[in-house]
N, C-alpha and C positions, 0 to 999 in steps of 0.2 A: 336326226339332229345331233351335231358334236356336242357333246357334254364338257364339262371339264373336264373330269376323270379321263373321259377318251380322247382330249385332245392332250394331256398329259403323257399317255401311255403311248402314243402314236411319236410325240415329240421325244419322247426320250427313247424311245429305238431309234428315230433317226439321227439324236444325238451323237448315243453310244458305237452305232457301227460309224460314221461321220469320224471319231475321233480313233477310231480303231483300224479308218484308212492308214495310220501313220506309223501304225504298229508292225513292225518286222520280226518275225519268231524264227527264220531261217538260222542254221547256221552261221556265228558271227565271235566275234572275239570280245570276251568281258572287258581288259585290259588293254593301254595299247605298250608297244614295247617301253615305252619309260611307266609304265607301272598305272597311268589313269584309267580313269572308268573311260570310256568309248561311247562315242556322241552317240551312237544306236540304243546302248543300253541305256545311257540315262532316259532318249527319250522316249525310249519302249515303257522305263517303270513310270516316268511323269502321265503317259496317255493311261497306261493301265490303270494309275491310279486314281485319273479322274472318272474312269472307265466304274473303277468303283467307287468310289465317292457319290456320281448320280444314284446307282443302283441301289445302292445303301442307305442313301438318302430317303430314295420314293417309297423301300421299304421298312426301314427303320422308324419314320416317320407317320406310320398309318394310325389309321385309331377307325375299329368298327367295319375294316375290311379284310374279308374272309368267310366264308360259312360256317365258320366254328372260332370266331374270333373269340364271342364272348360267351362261347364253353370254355377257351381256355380261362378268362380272367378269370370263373369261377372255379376253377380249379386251381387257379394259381390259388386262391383263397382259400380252398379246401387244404390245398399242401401247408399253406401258414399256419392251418387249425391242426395239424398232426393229422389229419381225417385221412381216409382212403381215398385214390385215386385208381383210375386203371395205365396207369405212367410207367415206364421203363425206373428203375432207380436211378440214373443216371442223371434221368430228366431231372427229378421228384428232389435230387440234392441240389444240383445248379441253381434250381427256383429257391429251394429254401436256403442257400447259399447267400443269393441276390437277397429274398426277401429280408435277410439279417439285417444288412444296409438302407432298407427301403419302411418308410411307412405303410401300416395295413393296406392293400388294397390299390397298392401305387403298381399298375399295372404294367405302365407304358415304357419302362425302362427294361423290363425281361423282354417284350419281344423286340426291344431296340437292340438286345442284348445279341437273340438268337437270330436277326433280321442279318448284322454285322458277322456273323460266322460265317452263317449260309451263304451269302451274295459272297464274300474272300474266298469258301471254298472253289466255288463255281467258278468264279473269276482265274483264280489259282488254276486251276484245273485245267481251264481254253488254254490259256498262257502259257502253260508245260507243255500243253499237249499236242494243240493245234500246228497243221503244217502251213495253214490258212488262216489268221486269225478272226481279220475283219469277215470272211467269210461265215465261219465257226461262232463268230457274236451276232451274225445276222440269221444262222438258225437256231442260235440260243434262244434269239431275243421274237421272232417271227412264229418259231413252235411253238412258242408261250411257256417253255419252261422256264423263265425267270417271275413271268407272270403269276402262275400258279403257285409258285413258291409264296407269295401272298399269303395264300390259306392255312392248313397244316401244317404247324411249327415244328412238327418231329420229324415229323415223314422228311419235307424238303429239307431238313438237315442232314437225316439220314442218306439223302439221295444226292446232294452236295458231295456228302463225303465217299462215296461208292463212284463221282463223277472222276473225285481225286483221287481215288486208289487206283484206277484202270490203269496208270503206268506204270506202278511196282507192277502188278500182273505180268506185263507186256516186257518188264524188266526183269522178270523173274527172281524178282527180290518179297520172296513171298510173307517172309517175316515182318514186314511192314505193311504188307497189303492185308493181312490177316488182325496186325495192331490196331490199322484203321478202321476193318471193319466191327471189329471185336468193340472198338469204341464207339462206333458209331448204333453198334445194336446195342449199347445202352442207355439210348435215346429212341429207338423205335428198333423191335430185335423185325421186321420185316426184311432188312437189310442182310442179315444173313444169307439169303436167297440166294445173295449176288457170289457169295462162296463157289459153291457148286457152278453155278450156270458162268461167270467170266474163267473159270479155270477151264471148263468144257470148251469154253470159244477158243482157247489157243491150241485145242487139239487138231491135230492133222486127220481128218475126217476121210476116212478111204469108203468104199461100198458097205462092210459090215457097219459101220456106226450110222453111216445113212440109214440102213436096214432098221437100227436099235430104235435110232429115234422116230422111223414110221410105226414099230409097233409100241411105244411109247404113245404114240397122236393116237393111236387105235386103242388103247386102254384107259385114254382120257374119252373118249365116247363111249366106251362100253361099261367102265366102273366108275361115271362122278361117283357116288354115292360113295363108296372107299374112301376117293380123294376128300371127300367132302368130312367123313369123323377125321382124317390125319388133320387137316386142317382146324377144324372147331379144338381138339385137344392145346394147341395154342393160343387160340381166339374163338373160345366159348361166346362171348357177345357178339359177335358177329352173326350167328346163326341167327335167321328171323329177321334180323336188322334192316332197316331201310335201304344199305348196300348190300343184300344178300338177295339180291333184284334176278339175278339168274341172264344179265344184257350183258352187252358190250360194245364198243364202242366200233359202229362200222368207219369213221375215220380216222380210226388208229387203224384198221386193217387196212384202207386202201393204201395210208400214205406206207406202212410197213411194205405191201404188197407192189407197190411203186419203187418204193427204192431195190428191194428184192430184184425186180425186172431190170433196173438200170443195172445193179451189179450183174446180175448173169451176162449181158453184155459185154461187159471189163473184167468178165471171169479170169480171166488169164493173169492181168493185172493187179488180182485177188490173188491168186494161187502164190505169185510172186514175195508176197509184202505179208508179213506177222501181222503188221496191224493192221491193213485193209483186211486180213480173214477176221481177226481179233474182233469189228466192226461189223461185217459180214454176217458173222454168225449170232452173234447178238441180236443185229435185228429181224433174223433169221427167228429164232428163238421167239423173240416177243408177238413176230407174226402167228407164227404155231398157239402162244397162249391166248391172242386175241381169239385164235380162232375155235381153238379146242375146249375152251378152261373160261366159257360165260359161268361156268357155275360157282366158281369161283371170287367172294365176296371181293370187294377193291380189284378187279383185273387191271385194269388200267394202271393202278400204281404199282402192281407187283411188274408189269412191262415196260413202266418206264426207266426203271432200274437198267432195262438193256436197249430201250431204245433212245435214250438220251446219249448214249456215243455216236449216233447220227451226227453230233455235233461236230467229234471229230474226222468220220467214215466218211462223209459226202463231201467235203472240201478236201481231204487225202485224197480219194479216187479223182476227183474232177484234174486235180492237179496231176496226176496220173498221167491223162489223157494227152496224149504226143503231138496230135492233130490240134491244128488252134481253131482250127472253126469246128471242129467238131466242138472240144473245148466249150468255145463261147455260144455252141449252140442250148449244149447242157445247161450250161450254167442260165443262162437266159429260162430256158423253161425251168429248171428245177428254183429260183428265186421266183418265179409266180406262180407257181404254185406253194411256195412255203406263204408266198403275201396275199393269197385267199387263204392260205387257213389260219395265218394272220386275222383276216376279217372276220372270217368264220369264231373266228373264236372270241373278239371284241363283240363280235353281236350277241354271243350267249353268255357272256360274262357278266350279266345281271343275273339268270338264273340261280337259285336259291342254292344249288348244287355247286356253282364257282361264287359266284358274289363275290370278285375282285373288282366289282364296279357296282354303285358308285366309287368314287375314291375321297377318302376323307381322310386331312391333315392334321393333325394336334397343335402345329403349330402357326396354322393359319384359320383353320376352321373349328 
């Protein structure tokens, strides 16, 4: 049975990529030579910005969707009482920042707050980035990571902003990649991670580093137990915890394990392009954690820190591809396959673990 919520969630992906048909991110000129903006660029920023208007909207607007929705408001409340929380500072001042402005217990304007970050990061981020847009907002919007942003108001900020820093990386403007992240672990220091492992990905990987990192894969099955106190020393409350399950998610591995396969195909076409390896290796990477590192409390979200440039790696290489039927054969299967795990993932979105569904409005419901 269609629900509202799912007949929402459904409609507004086909909205958003719909209006992101119009959107051209190629190469193009801001001005024209008498000095005006250029009919491309206004109406790249008019679509984009309807593009987030909806997203902002559907997320801005919730009340009571999330599986830790209302842990946060009660911590928003704990923050207004001076009390402890387990929050980054970052977070802990922005809320009691807002709170100043706001009466006790006025919840719904902080995550309309951090709702309006997150969706401009994300959005900001295709837009720069992508060589493919409407493509790039159809695996945005089909892998559920806009979805999921729903839940976790630190996390999905923090992963917003590590979406927008990949092109200082790629730019080698590290002074800023390093500002963003530096900020962004003020709000969830998980993001850190993304240091080390996106600087690795722009390395030129010859046989010895191939070598490092299989006896690396081999030291995560021989010493969890190691990994596991470096880890608690950060996130003592995790140990024992409900996420401290010891699983992982076998469709993160296959779809990791899938894209892996298409690129070794277009290896060549990798080895060529910064940012097709940049992309490469990333979700190289995230396959290795799904695979190695179940012990690992939250795996899923320490992976998707690298496999969310999927976004911009699958529409780079497809564009790649020289042959047009080959081209359009790709693309045909790799779009049904992302529109089952599409479904796949609308059907467990009630489960207690996402609970982005039902979906409920503040200002209708």
């Amino acid at each position: 049975m269609i629900t509202y919520g799912l007949f929402l969630y459904i409609a507004l992906t086909a909205a958003v990529v719909f209006i992101s048909l119009g959107v051209e991110t190629a190469d193009f000129s801001v001005r024209t030579k008498d000095g005006y903006l250029t009919k491309r660029y206004l109406r790249n920023r008019i679509l984009v910005a309807g593009i987030f208007i909806l997203l902002s909207a559907v997320s801005a607007c919730r009340i009571a969707v999330g599986n830790d929705y209302w842990v946060y408001r009660d911590n928003f409340n704990l923050i207004a009482q001076d009390r402890y929380v387990s929050y980054e500072p970052g977070f802990k001042y922005v809320v009691k920042f807002l709170q100043y402005f706001l009466e006790y217990d006025n919840y719904l304007p902080i995550f309309a707050f951090f709702s309006l970050i997150t969706v401009f990061l994300m959005v900001k981020a295709i837009y720069d980035q992508s060589d493919w847009f409407v493509y790039s907002i159809f695996i945005f919007m089909t892998a559920g990571y806009y979805f999921v942003s729903l839940n976790n108001v630190r996390y999905y900020l923090a992963l917003s902003a590590a979406m927008f820093s990949m092109k200082y990386v790629l730019k080698k403007d590290y002074i800023k990649f390093f500002a963003v992240i530096g900020a962004a672990a003020l709000f969830h220091k998980s993001v850190l991670i993304v240091i080390p492992l996106y600087l690795l990905a722009t390395v030129n990987w010859n046989w010895i580093g191939h070598f490092i990192i299989s006896v690396f894969c081999a030291s995560l099955i021989f010493l969890p137990g190691l990994y596991r106190k470096i880890i608690f020393i950060f996130y003592p409350f995790y140990e024992g915890s409900m996420f401290d399950t010891g699983e992982t998610s076998l469709i993160n591995i296959a779809k990791a394990a899938a894209i892996f396969v298409f690129a070794l195909i277009y290896r060549k076409k990798i080895a060529e392009d910064r940012k097709l390896k940049f992309g490469f290796y990333l979700n190289l990477f995230a396959l290795l954690l799904y695979v190695f590192c179940s012990f690992v409390p939250e795996i899923s979200r320490i992976g998707f820190y690298m496999n969310v440039s999927n976004v911009f790696f699958i529409p780079s290489l497809l564009k790649k591809i020289e042959n047009k039927k080959a081209r359009t054969i790709w693309t045909v299967l790799i779009s049904l396959a992302f529109l089952m795990l599409f479904a796949l993932f609308l059907r467990s979105a009630y489960n207690t673990d996402i609970r982005v569904l039902p979906y409920y409005n503040w200002i209708f419901q």
